[in-house]
C-alpha positions, 0 to 999 in steps of 0.5 A, a space after each residue: 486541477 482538483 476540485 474543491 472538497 465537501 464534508 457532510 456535517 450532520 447525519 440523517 437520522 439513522 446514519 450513525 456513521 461516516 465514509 470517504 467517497 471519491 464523489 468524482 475525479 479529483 473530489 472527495 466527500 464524507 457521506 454518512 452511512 447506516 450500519 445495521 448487524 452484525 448478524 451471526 459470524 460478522 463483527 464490527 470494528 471500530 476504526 482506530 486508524 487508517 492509511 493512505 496508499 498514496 500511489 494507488 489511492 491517488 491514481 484513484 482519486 484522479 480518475 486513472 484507472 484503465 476501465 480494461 482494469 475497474 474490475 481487477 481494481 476493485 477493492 474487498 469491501 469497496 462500494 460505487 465504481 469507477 471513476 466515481 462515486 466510489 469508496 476505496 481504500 484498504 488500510 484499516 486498524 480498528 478495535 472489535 466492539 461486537 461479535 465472536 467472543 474471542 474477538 471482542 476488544 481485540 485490535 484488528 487489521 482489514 483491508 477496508 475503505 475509511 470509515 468509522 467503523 464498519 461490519 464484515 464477516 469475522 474471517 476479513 479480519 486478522 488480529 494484531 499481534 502484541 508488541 505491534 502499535 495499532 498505527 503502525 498496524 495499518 502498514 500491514 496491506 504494504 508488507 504483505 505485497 512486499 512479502 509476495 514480491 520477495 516470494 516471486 523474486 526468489 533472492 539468494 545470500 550474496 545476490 546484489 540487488 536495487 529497489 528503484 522507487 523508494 515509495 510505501 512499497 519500494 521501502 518495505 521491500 528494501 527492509 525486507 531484504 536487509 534481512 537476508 545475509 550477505 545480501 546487498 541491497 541499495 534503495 533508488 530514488 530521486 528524492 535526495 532525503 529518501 537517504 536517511 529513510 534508507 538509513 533507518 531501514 539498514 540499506 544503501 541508497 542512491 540516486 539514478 545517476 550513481 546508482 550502481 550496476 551490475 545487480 542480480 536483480 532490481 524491484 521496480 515501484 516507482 510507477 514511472 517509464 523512467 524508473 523502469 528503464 533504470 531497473 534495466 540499465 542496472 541488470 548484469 547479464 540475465 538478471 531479473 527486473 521484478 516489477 511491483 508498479 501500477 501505472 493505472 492509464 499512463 503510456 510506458 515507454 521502454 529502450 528494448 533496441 539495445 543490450 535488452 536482448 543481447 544480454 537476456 534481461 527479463 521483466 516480471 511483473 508481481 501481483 498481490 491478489 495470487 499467492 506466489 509460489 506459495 499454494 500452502 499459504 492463503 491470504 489471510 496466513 500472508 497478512 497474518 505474517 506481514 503484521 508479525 513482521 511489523 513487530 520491527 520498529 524499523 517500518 515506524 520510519 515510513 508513517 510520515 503523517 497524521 490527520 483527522 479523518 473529517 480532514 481526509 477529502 482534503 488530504 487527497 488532494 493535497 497528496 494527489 497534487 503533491 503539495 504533502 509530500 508522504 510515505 505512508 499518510 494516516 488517518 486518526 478517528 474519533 473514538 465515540 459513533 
């Protein structure tokens, strides 16, 4: 069961902001937060919006994280550790009020936790491009990992190719795809109205029970054993399962006694922390091109909420619980400290 949630309704003298904790698994809480700078090669942001990754912060809200893996999970500019108290998150759009002179007033993406507004060095920050609205801006940490999925999955014009799992991660990799002539692409998922999000994004979609078979190659992001058996199932011989799931402290169970071997199959895990394939590029040149490429209107499909930042603690725990069904749940924040 999730707790009940809390607010802080008044700041401390000198708290002048506020943060989302995960105070412990399955409660969240607005703490204040004192903001001293920014000194010399710093800036602060003023956030504007915020996303919600609901896979990954909601196996963190409840405490799933292996502790073999606390270490590897950690965000930029989290604080805390886990299970709690811990401040985690990573889809941040706000707008530069003090710093570098080139930087002021421009709107900015940072991969930081939600809060108000916030310091960090003015390397952590990548402007927004124009013909990107600052909302949509928040989906660029989701690009950027599909962008390095396709970097790891090499895909070919003619190749046919499944994305089992029509989440945040799963549709951008789909858009991306549908980018590439001759490519055939079919976005996977139980959830019969992911039909219409697959529309909008230029893909097919099926279900698991007539999704076809016989692909080059599958992207797995359902995060579930049954997802993943399915990314096998529909692999012709030798093709390649690329798989983008974090399935935190949860078993996976796979059927290998069949036509595993016999037909060659590969599983290949992504991970956005590395570069693929790509030494030349660093991660501030990745983020950089996955908030150009949000200059599509397509991607505005996947913002399927908004809420007000002092409502997060409880936006958790109704994504966490499943009661708001989302893609991509925004936060909107007030415009004054």
């Amino acid at each position: 069961m999730w707790g009940v949630t809390s607010r802080t309704e008044t700041a401390p003298p000198g708290f002048t902001e506020a943060a989302f904790w995960v105070r412990a698994p399955g409660h969240g809480e607005i703490r204040p937060v004192a903001l001293a700078g920014p000194d010399v090669g710093e800036v602060r942001v003023r956030t504007r919006h915020s996303g919600v990754s609901r896979g990954t912060e909601t196996l963190v809200f409840r405490g799933g994280v292996p502790e073999s893996q606390r270490e590897e999970m950690r965000a930029p500019f989290q604080d805390g550790s886990f299970p709690g108290p811990v401040k985690y998150g990573y889809l941040s759009v706000g707008v530069v009020e003090a710093g570098p002179d080139p930087l002021l007033g421009r709107t900015v993406f940072c991969l930081h936790p939600h809060q108000t507004a916030y310091v960090v060095p003015a390397s952590a920050v990548v402007e927004v491009p124009d013909g990107v609205p600052a909302r949509r801006a928040v989906l660029a940490g989701t690009v950027e990992t599909a962008l390095n999925a396709l970097w790891d999955l090499g895909p070919l014009v003619g190749d046919r190719v499944a994305v089992v799992g029509a989440g945040m991660v799963g549709c951008c990799v789909a858009r991306l795809l549908a980018g590439i002539p001759e490519l055939e692409v079919t976005l996977v998922d139980v959830d019969e109205s992911r039909a219409g999000v697959a529309e909008r994004l230029g893909v097919a979609f099926a279900t698991p029970g007539d999704a076809p078979g016989g692909r080059d190659a599958v992207v797995h992001t359902s995060a579930s054993a049954a997802g993943l058996q399915l990314s096998l199932d529909l692999l012709e011989p030798e093709g390649t399962v690329l798989d983008l799931s974090w399935y935190g402290d949860r078993g996976v169970d796979l059927r290998l006694g069949g036509a595993f071997h016999s037909r060659r199959l590969r599983i290949r895990s992504s991970q956005v922390g590395v570069v693929a394939g790509r030494s030349r590029r660093t991660h501030t040149d990745r983020l950089a091109m996955a908030l150009r490429v949000l200059r599509d209107p397509a991607y505005d499909v996947l913002l399927t909420g908004e809420s007000d930042f002092a409502d997060l603690p409880d936006v958790l725990v109704a994504l966490a619980s499943g009661e708001l069904p989302a893609l991509c749940h925004t936060i909107r924040y007030p415009q004054e400290a």
